[in-house]
C-alpha positions as CSV (number, residue, x, y, z in Angstrom):
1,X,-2.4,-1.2,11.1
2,X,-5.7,-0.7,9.4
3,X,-6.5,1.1,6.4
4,X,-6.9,4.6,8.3
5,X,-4.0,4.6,10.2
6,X,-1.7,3.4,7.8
7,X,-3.0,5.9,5.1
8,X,-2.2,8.7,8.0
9,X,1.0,7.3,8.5
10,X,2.0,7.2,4.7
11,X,0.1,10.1,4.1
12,X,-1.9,9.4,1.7
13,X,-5.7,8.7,1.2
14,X,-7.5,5.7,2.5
15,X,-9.3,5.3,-1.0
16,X,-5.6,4.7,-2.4
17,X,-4.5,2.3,-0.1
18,X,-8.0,0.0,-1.1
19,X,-7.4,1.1,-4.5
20,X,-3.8,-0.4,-4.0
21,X,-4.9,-3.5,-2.1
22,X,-7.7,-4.2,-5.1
23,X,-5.1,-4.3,-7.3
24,X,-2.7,-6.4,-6.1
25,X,0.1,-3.5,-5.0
26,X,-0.4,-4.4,-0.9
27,X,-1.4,-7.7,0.0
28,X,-2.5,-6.7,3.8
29,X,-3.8,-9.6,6.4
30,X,-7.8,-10.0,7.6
31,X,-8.5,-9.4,10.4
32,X,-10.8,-12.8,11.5
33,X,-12.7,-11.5,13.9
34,X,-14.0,-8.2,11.9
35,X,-13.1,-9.1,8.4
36,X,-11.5,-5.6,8.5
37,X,-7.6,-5.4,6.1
38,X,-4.9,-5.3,8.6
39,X,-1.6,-4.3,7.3
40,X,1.6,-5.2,9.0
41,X,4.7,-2.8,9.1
42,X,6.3,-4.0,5.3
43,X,3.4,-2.7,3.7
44,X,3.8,0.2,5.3
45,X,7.4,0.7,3.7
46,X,5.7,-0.5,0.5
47,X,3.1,1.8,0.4
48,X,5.9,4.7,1.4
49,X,7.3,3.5,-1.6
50,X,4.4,3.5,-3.9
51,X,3.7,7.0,-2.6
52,X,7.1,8.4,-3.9
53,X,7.2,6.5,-7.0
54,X,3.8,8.4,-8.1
55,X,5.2,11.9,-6.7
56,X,8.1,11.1,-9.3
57,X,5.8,10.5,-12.4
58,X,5.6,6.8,-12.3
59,X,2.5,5.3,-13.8
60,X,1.3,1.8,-11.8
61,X,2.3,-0.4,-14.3
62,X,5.9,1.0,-13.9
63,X,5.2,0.7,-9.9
64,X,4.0,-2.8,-10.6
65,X,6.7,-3.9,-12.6
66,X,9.9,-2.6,-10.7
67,X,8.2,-2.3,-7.4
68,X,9.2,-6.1,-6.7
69,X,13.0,-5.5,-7.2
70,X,12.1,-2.1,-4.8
71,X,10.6,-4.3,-2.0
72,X,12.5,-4.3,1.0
């Protein structure tokens, strides 16, 4: 998926999915041809993920730290 789509999907902005690729939370595939951040379906959980923690008050370095032992 690309960052539209799976920001539509997750429901959340595509600004925070960049924002989360910049800083290490998604680590999506390029796509060779366009250049263009391609995300396969386990970011797509992760990001799900992300999203809650936030909703609950988590800050991104909580994210960061535990998000690892949260991975699917």
């Amino acid at each position: 998926m690309r960052v539209r789509k799976i920001a539509r999907v997750a429901n959340v902005l595509p600004q925070a999915v960049l924002h989360y690729s910049r800083i290490g939370l998604l680590q999506p595939n390029w796509d060779p041809d366009t250049g263009d951040q391609v995300f396969p379906h386990r970011q797509l959980i992760r990001l799900r993920l992300i999203s809650r923690a936030q909703k609950r008050g988590w800050s991104v370095d909580d994210i960061e730290r535990r998000l690892p032992v949260l991975d699917p």
